[in-house]
N, C-alpha and C positions, 0 to 999 in steps of 0.2 A: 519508118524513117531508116530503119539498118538495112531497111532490101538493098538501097545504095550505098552501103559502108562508106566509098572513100567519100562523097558527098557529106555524111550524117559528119565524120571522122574532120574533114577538112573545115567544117560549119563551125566542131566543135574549139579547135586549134586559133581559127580564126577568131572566134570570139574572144579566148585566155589571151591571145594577143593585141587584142584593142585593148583591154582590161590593164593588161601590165604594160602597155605603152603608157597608160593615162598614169596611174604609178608610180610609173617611173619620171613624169616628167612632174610632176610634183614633190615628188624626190629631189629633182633638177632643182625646181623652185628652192625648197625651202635649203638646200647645200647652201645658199647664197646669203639667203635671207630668216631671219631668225624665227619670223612669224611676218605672217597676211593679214591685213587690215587686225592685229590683234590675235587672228587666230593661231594656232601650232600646229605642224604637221598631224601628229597621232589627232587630234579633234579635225582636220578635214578630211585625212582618210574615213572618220566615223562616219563624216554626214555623208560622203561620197557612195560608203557602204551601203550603208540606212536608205540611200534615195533607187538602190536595185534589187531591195527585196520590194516593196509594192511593185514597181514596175514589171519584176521578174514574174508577179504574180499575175498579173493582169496580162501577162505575155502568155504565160501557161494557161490561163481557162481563157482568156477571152479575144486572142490572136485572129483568130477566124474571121473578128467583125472587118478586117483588112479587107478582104476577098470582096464583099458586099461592096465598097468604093473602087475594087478595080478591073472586077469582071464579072460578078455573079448577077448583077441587075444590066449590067450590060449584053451577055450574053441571052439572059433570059433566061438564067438558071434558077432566080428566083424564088418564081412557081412554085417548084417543088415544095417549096415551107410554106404556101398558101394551101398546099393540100394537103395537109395533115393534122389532126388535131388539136395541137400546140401551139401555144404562144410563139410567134414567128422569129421574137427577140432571141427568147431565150434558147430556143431551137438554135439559131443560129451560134448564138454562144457557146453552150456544150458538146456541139456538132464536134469540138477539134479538141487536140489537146497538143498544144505545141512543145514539145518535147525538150528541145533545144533550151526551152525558160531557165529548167531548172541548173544552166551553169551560169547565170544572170542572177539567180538564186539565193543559191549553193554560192558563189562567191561576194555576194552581200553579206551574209550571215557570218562569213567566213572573217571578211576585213572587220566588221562589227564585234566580233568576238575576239578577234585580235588585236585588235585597238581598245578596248576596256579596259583591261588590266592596268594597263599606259596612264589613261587617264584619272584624273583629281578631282573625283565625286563624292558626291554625298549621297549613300547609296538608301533607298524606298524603297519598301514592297510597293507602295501605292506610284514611283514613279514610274517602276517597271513594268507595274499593271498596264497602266494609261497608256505608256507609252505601246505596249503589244496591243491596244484596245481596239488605237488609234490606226493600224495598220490597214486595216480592210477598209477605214475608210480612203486613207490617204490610194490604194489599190483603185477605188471607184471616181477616182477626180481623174485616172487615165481613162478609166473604161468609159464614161460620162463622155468625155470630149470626143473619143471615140468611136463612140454611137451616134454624137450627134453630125458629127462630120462625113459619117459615111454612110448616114443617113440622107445627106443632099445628095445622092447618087441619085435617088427615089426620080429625085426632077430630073438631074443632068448626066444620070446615064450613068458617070464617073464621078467619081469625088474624091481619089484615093492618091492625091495631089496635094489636095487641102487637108485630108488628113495628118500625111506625112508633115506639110506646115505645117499644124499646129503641133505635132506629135516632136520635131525634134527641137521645140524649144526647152523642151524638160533639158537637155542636155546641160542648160545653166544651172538649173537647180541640185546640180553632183556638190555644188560648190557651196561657200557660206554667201547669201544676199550681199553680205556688206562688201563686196571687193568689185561690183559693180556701182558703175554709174547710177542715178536717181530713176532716170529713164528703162533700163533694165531693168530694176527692180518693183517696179513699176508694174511694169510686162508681166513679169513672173507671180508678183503675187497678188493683183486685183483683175487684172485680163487675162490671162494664160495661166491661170493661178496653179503654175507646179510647181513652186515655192513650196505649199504647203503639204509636199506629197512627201519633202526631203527635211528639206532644210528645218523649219518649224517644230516638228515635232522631236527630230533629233538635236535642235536647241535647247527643249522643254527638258529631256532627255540629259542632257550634258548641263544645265545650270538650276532644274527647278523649279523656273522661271514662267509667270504668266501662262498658268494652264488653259485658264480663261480664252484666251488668243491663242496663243501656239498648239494647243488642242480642239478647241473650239471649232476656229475659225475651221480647219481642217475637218472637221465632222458636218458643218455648215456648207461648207462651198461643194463636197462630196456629194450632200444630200441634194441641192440644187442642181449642178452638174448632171445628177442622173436622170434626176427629174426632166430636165431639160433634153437629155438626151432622148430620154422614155418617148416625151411629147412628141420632139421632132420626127422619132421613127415612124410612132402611131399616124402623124399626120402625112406622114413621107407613102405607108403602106397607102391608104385613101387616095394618095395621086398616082401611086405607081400604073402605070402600064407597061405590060410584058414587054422586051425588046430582043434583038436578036443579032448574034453578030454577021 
């Protein structure tokens, strides 16, 4: 990525600047307003945090599965993981390391860490635990949707459309559930469920509250997800035929 500096340099810039727009305009918000639906600033900058390290992480190892929905079964590049000894998934997976994650990261950890102190906890070893337990799963309910999205490339060549769809609805889940509408929330945590990759766990997190559910459910829908995702690819491989652009 450094062979192009000012590219790797201007990627990097442009990222801390969507980050500190979003920031700032929550900043914006709350100057006005004393708290959102109940919540305070310093706890929606946590959950905002909390919701870009799974993501950050799932950018870093497993970014590549993009390519698969936008050109590599279209092109016909494929093949290549058909001839080699390995698992095709996970080949494809480790193939990359997208570099770039670790300021998506590095600044989850960062606002997470600096918004603690702020807040009015009842501090657990055993919260704490959970809650870091809970991370790699909430990481696999991205990689899960991911998979199974760009896995329908297998039949239609492309699919790196639909991924994107389903991929920026997480953008809600920066936030706490309750400041949307029924129907939103709805979306986010039974259909599109990146509810659970943010908000939930970093509620569990901030009040103690229904481990059961807010952990749970999150370690559940993860496991399904990849499951699902697994399926679609295996069945997707069986139909594929090479193509070419």
């Amino acid at each position: 990525m450094m062979e192009y500096k000012g590219d790797f340099i201007i990627g990097i810039i442009g990222f801390f600047l969507i980050q500190t727009s979003n920031l700032l305009f929550l900043k914006l918000i709350f100057s006005n307003i004393p708290s959102l639906m109940g919540w305070e600033y310093n706890e929606v900058v946590f959950i905002y945090g909390f919701s870009l390290i799974p993501k950050g992480i799932d950018h870093l190892f497993f970014d590549n599965l993009w390519s698969i929905g936008h050109f590599t079964v279209r092109k016909g590049d494929f093949d290549k993981y058909l001839t080699r000894p390995i698992n095709t998934l996970f080949h494809v997976m480790v193939e990359k390391l997208q570099i770039d994650a670790l300021g998506e990261f590095i600044m989850g950890v960062v606002l997470v860490c600096a918004t603690i102190p702020k807040l009015d906890i009842e501090w657990s070893v055993t919260r704490v635990l959970l809650t870091l337990a809970v991370i790699p799963f909430a990481t696999f309910i991205y990689t899960g949707i991911k998979t199974a999205t760009a896995a329908i490339a297998f039949w239609t060549k492309k699919s790196g459309n639909i991924t994107y769809m389903f991929y920026m609805v997480n953008d809600f889940a920066k936030y706490p559930v309750d400041i949307y509408n029924r129907a939103v929330r709805t979306v986010i945590t039974y259909i599109i469920p990146f509810a659970f990759t943010s908000f939930y766990p970093a509620y569990y997190f901030l009040t103690g509250e229904n481990p059961l559910y807010n952990l749970g459910m999150t370690v559940l829908i993860s496991v399904i997800l990849m499951s699902f995702g697994i399926l679609v690819w295996n069945r997707g491989i069986k139909a594929y035929e090479s193509a070419g652009a």
